[in-house]
C-alpha positions as CSV (number, residue, x, y, z in Angstrom):
1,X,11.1,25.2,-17.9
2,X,7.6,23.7,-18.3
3,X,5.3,24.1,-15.0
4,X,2.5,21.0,-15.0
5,X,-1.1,21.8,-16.1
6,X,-4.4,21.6,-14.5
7,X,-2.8,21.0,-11.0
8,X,-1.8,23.3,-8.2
9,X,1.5,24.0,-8.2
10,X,3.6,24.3,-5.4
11,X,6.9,26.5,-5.4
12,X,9.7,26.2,-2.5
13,X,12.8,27.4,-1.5
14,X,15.1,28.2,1.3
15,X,16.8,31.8,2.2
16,X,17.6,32.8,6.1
17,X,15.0,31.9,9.0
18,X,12.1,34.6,8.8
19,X,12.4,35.5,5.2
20,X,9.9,37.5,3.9
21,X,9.3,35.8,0.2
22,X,7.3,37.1,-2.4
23,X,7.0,34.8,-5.5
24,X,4.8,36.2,-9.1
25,X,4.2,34.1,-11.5
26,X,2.6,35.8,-14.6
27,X,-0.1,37.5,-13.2
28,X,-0.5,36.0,-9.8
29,X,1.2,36.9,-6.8
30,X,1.7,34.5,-3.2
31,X,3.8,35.1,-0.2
32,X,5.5,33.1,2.1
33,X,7.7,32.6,5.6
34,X,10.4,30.8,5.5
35,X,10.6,28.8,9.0
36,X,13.4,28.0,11.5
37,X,14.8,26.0,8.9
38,X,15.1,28.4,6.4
39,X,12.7,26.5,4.2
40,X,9.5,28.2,2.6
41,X,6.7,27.1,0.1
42,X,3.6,28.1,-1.6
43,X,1.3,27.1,-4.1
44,X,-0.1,28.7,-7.4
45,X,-3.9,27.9,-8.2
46,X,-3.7,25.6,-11.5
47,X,-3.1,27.0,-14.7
48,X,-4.0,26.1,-18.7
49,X,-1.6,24.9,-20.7
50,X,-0.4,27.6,-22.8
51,X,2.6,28.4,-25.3
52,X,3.0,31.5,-24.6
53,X,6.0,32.5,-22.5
54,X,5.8,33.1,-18.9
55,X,7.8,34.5,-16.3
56,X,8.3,33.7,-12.5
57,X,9.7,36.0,-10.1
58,X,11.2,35.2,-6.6
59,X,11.8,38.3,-4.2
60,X,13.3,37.9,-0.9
61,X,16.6,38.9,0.2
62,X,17.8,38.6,-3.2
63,X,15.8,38.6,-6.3
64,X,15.3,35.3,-8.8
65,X,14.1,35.6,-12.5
66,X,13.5,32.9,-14.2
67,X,12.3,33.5,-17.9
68,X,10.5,31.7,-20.8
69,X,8.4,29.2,-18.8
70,X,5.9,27.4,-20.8
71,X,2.6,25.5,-19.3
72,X,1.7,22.0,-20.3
73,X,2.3,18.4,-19.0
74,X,5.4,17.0,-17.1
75,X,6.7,13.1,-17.2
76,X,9.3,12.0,-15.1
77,X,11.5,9.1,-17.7
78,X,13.7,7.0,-15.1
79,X,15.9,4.2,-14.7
80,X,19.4,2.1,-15.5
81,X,21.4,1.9,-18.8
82,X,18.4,1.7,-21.6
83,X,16.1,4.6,-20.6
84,X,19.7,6.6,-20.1
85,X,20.7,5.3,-23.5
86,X,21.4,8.9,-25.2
87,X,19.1,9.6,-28.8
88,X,22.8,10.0,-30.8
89,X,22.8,6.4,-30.3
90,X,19.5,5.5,-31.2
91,X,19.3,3.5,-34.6
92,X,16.7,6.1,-35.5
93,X,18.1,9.0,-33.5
94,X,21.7,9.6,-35.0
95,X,20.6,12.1,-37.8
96,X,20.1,15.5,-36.7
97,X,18.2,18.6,-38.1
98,X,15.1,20.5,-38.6
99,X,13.0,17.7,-37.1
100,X,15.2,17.8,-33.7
101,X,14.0,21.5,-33.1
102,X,11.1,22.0,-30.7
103,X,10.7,24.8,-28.6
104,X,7.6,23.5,-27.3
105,X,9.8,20.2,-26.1
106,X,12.1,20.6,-23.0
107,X,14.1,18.2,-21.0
108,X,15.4,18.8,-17.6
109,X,18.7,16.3,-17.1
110,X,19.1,15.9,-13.5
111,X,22.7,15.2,-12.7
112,X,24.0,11.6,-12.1
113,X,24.2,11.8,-8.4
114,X,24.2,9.3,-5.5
115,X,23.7,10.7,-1.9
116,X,23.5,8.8,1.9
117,X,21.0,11.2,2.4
118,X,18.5,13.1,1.0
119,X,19.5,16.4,-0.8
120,X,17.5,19.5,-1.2
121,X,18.4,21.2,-3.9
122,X,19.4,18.2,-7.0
123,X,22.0,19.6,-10.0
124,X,20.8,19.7,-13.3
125,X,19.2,22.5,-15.9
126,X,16.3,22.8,-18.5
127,X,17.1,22.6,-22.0
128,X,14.9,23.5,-25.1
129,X,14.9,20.5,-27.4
130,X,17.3,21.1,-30.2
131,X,19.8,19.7,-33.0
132,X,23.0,20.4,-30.6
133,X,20.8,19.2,-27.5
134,X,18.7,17.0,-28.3
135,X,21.1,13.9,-29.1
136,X,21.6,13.7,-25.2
137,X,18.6,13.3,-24.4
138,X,17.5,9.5,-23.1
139,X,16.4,8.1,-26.5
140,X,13.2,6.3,-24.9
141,X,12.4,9.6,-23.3
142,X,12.5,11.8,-26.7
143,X,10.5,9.5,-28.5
144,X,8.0,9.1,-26.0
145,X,7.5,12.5,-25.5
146,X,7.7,13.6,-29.4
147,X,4.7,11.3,-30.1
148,X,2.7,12.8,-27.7
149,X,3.5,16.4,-28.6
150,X,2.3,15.2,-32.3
151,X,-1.0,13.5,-31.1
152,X,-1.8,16.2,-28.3
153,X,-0.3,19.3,-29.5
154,X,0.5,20.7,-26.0
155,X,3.9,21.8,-24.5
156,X,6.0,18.7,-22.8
157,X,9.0,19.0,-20.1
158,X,10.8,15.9,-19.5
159,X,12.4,15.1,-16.2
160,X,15.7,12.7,-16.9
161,X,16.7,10.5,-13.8
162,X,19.0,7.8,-14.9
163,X,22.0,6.3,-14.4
164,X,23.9,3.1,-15.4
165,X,24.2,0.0,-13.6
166,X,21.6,0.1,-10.4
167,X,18.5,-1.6,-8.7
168,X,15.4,-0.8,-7.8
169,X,16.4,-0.2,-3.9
170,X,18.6,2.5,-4.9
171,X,15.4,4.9,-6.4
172,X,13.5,4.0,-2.9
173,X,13.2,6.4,-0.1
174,X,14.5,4.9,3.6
175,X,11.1,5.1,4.3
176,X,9.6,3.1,1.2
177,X,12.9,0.4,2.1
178,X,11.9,-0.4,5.6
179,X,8.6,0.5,6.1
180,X,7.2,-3.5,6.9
181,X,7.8,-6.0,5.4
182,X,11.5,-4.0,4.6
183,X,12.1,-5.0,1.1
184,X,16.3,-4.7,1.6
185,X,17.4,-7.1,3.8
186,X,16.2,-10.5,2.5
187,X,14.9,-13.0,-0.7
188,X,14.2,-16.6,-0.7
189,X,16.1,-19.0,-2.0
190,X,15.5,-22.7,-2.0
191,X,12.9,-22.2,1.3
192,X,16.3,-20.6,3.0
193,X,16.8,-16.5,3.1
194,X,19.9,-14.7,2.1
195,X,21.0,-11.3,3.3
196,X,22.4,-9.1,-0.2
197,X,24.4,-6.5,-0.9
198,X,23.2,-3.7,-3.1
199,X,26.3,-2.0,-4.1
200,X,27.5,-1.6,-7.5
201,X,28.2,0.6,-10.2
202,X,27.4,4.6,-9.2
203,X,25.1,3.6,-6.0
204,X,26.4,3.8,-2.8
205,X,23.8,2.3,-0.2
206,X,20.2,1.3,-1.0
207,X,18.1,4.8,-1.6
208,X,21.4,6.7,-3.2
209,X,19.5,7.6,-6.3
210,X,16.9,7.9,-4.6
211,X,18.1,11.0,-2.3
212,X,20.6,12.5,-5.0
213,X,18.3,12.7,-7.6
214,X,14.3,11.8,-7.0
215,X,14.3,14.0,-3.2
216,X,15.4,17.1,-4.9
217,X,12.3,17.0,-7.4
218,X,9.5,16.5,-5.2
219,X,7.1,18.3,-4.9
220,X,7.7,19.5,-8.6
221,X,3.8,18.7,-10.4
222,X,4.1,16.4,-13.1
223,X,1.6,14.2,-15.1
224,X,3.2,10.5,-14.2
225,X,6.7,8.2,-14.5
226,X,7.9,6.2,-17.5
227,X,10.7,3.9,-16.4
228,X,12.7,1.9,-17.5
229,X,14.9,-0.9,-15.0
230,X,15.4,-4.2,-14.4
231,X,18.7,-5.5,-16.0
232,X,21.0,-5.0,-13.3
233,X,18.3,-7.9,-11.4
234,X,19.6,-10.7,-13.1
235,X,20.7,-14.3,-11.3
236,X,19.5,-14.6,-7.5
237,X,18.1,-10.8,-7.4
238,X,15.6,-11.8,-10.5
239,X,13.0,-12.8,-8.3
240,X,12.9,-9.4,-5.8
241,X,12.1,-7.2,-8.8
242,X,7.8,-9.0,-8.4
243,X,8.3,-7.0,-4.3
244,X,10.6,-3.9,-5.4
245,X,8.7,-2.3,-8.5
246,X,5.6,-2.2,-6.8
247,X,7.2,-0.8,-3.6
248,X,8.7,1.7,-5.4
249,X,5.8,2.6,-7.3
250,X,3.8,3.1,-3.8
251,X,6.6,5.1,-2.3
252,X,7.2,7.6,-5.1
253,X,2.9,8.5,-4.5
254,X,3.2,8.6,-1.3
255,X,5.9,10.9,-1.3
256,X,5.0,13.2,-3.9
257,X,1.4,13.4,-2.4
258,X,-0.3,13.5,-5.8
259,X,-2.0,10.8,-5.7
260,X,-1.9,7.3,-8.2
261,X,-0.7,9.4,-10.6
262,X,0.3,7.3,-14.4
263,X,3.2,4.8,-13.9
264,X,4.4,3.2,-16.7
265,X,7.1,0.8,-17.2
266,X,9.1,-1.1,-20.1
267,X,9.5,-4.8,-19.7
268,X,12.9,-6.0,-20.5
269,X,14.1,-6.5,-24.2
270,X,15.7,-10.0,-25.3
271,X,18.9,-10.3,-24.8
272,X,21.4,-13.2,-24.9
273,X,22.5,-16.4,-27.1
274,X,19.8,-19.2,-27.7
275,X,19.0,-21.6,-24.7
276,X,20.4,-24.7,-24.0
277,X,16.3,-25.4,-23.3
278,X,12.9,-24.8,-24.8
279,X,11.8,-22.7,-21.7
280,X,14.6,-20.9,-19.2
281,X,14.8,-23.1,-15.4
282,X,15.7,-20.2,-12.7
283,X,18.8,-22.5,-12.1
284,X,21.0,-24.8,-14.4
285,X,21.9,-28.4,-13.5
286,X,25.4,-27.2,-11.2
287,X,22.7,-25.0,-9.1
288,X,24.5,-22.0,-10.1
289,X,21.4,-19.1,-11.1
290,X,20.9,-18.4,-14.6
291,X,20.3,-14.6,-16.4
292,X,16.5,-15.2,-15.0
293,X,15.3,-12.8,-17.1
294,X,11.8,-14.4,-17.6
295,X,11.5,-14.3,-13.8
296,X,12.1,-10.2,-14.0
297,X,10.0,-9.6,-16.4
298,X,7.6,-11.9,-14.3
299,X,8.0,-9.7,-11.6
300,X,7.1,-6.5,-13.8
301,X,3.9,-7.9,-14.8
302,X,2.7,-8.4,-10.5
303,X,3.1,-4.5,-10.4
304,X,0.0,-4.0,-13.2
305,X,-2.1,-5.2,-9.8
306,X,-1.6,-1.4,-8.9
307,X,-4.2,1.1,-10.2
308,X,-2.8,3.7,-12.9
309,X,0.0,1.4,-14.0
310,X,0.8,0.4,-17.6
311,X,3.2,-1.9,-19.3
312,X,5.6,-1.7,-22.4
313,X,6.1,-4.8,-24.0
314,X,10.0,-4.7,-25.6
315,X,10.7,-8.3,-25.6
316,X,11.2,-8.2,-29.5
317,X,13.2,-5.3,-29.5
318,X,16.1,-7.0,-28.1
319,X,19.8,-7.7,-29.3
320,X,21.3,-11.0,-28.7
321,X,24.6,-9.7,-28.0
322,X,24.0,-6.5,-26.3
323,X,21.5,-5.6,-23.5
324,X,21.3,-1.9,-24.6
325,X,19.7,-2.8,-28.1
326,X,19.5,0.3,-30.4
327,X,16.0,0.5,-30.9
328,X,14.3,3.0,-28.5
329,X,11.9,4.4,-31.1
330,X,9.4,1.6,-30.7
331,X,9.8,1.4,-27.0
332,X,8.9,5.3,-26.5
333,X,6.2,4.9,-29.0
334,X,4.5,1.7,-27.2
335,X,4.8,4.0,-23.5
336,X,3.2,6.9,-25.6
337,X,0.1,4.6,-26.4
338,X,-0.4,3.9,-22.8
339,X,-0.2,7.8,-21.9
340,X,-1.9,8.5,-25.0
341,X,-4.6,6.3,-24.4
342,X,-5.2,5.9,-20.8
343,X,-4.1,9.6,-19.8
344,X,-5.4,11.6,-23.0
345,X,-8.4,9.4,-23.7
346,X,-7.0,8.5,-27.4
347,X,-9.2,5.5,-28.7
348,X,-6.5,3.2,-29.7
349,X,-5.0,-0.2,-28.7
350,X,-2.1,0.7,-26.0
351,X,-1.1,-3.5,-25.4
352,X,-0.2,-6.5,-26.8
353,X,-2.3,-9.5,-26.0
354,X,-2.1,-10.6,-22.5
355,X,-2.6,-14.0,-21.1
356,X,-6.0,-14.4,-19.6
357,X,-6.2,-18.7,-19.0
358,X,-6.3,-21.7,-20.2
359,X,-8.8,-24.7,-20.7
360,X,-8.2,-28.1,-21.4
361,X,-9.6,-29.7,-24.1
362,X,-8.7,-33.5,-24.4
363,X,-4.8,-33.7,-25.4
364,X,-5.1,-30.0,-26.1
365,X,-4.7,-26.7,-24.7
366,X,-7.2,-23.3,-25.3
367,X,-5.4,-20.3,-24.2
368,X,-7.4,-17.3,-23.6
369,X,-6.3,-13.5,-24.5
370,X,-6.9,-10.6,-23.8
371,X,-5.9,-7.3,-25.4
372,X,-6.4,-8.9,-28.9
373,X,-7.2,-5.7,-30.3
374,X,-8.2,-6.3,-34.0
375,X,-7.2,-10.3,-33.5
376,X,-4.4,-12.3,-32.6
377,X,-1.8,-12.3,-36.0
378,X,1.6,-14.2,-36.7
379,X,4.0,-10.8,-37.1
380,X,7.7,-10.0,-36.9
381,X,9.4,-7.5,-35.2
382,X,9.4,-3.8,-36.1
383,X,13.4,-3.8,-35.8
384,X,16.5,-6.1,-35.7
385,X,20.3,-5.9,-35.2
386,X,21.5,-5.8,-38.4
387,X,24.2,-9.1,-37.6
388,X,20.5,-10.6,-36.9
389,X,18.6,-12.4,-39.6
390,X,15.4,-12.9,-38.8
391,X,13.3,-16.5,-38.9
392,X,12.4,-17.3,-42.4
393,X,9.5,-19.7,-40.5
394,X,5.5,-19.2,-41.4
395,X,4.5,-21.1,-38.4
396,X,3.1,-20.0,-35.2
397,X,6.2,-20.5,-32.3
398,X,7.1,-19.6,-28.7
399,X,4.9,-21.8,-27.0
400,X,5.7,-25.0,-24.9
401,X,3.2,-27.0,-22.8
402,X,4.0,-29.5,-19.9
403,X,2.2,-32.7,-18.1
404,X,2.4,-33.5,-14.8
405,X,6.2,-35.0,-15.0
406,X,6.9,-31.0,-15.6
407,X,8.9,-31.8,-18.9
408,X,8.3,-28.7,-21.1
409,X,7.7,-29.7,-25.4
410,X,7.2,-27.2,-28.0
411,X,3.9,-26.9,-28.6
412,X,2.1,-26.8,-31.9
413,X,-0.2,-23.3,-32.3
414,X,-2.6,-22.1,-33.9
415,X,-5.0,-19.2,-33.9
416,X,-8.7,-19.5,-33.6
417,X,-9.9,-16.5,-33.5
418,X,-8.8,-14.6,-30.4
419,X,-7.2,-17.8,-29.2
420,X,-4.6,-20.2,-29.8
421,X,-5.1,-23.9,-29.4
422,X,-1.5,-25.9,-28.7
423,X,-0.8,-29.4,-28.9
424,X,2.0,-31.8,-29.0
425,X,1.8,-35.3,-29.5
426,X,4.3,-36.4,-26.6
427,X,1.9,-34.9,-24.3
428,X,-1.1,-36.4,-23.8
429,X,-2.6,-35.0,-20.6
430,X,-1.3,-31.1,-21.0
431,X,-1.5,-29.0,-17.6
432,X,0.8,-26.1,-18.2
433,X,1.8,-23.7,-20.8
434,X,4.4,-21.4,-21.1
435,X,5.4,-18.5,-23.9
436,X,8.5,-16.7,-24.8
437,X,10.0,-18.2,-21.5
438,X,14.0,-17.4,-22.3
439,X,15.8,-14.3,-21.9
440,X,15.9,-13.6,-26.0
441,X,12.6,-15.4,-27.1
442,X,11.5,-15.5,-30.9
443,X,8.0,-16.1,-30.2
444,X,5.8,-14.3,-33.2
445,X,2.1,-13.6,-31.5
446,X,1.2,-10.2,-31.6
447,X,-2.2,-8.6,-32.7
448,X,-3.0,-6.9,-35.4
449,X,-2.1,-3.8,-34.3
450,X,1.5,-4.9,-34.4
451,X,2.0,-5.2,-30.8
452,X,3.9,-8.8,-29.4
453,X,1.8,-10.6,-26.9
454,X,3.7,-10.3,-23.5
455,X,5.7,-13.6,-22.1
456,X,3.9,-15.6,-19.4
457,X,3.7,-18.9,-17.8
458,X,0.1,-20.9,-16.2
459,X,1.8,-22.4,-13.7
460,X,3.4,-21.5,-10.5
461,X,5.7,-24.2,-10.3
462,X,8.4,-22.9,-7.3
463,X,11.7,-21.6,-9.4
């Protein structure tokens, strides 16, 4: 396994009421009681990283040995079907060979397990990252973790925690659920609440995941989260994600008692066919909810109010036709730049420009950035399907700006220096602007740096 640096590390376990437990880990030795309960934990003083193997011993009524522990940092990588997506099915993760072997690289892959309650002991084992092992790995995990190893040259245990199909409410403990305001039971539509059911796919009730596979872990030290969730929100449930993700966030501090420890999260690829509109309404014309994925990734963006959080920007990743795309090596590498930056003090740029405001000037619109990095660039994405031919267009797109009668027309962009002035000539008093608003954008801003410039929208018109 791989034991977290720099922290203290607590160690539990349960044998019969009144066990005497003795637990050695290297050179240091702790004791412990177990209670009524059965249950008994203590804690190790921190330790350095270190490459060397270790070995921890566990003497009670019966004796444990578990061999070849290494010390360095540990990242949790959770969430639904693309952060499960496996590496043998990664369009840069199918070859195998020399470059898969890592001894220094080691993933634990909890079992896919729902529970009505919370478990104690989760199922799952370490693994040492090889050729034979390594291709089940989650894709986005392996290449997050491999481009740290490479900058930072220290050991790296990855927690796996995913399953298909599932929403937030599922990874949230009872008490994160209903603590007030309870996040299950309601969401607004049209002025009027709605009561939902949360059941599909592996989950049972709300929190399943949550107790079968996130309860058994804690208090195991680790460094911080990467996840990766959000398409299972689409129609009506698109607009809880801007309440869930940073409830969730809250709750898994809170109950591993660490602290804000680093959160960081991948906003949604694109994904489906070409709009029937310049920017995505939350409903069509019959009233029936659209794939609202805008509005999720929307909701992502509200939980960057929390300290320690950090977003991935994948919305040029995407496939059209499939909402598991195949590229997970850019995604890992743009949730490494956060870590690498933000947690091992790299000096680099970890974002893509970020909308900061607007001012209007005349018939036109200024829009502010920040995040520019080296400057605001016309670019193209790292990767495409290959049934996907990319725009053969030189011009500066994604953008659309509105007047007052809230009719949206692309806009004409360019870039002045770290900002980008639109215009269009049907709209003569601009109030509104709005990029990469559709649920597969092709909107071409990024910075120099090569990352895209996140989707966003001025106003807050009611969807």
């Amino acid at each position: 396994m791989v034991l977290q640096q720099g922290v203290t590390l607590p160690v539990w376990g349960w044998g019969n009421p009144g066990e005497h437990v003795i637990v050695t880990l290297g050179d240091n030795c702790k004791e412990s009681i177990a209670d009524e309960r059965g249950f008994w934990r203590l804690t190790f003083s921190p330790l350095q990283k270190s490459w060397e193997p270790t070995m921890m011993v566990i003497n009670g009524n019966k004796r444990i040995e578990i061999n070849d522990i290494i010390i360095g940092d540990v990242w949790i990588c959770a969430g639904e079907g693309n952060m499960d997506f496996p590496l043998s099915k990664a369009c840069t993760g199918k070859g195998s060979g020399n470059d898969l072997k890592d001894p220094q690289l080691r993933f634990f892959i909890a079992d896919k397990r729902a529970s009505d309650n919370p478990e104690r002991i989760g199922g799952g084992r370490w693994v040492v990252c090889t050729p034979e092992s390594a291709p089940d790995f989650s894709a986005v995990g392996y290449f997050f973790a491999r481009d740290i190893r490479s900058a930072q040259h220290l050991p790296i245990g990855m927690i796996q925690c995913t399953s298909e199909r599932n929403m937030v409410t599922d990874w949230i403990s009872s008490r994160g659920i209903f603590s007030p305001p309870s996040i299950l039971l309601h969401h607004e539509i049209d002025g009027k609440h709605r009561v939902n059911s949360f059941t599909t796919g592996i989950m049972g009730t709300s929190s399943s995941l949550y107790h079968g596979m996130i309860a058994p872990l804690i208090p195991y030290a680790i460094t911080g989260v990467i996840w990766y969730q959000g398409e299972s929100h689409e129609g009506d449930l698109a607009l809880q994600y801007r309440r869930q993700l940073p409830r969730l966030i809250r709750d898994w501090r809170d109950q591993w008692g660490q602290g804000a420890f680093p959160f960081y999260f991948v906003s949604l690829a694109g994904f489906g066919g070409v709009e029937d509109s310049l920017v995505e309404s939350y409903r069509d014309g019959y009233g029936k909810p659209r794939r609202a994925w805008p509005w999720i990734r929307e909701g992502m963006m509200s939980a960057l109010s929390l300290p320690n959080t950090g977003m991935a920007d994948a919305v040029d990743l995407g496939d059209q036709g499939d909402r598991h795309p195949e590229d997970k090596l850019d995604v890992g590498r743009r949730l490494a730049l956060l870590a690498r930056h933000r947690v091992y003090s790299e000096d680099l740029i970890d974002s893509g420009p970020v909308f900061l405001g607007m001012k209007r000037e005349g018939s036109k619109l200024r829009v502010i950035f920040r995040s520019v990095g080296g400057g605001l660039t016309q670019g193209v994405p790292p990767w495409h399907p290959d049934d996907f031919t990319p725009s053969l267009e030189t011009s500066l797109h994604g953008f659309a700006i509105s007047g007052n009668d809230r009719k949206w027309h692309p806009a004409n962009a360019e870039i002045h220096g770290d900002e980008v002035i639109l215009s269009n000539d049907e709209v003569h008093d601009p109030v509104a602007v709005r990029y990469d608003w559709n649920g597969c954008p092709t909107g071409n801003l990024y910075n120099k740096e090569g990352l895209p410039a996140a989707p966003f929208r001025s106003d807050s018109y009611q969807p």
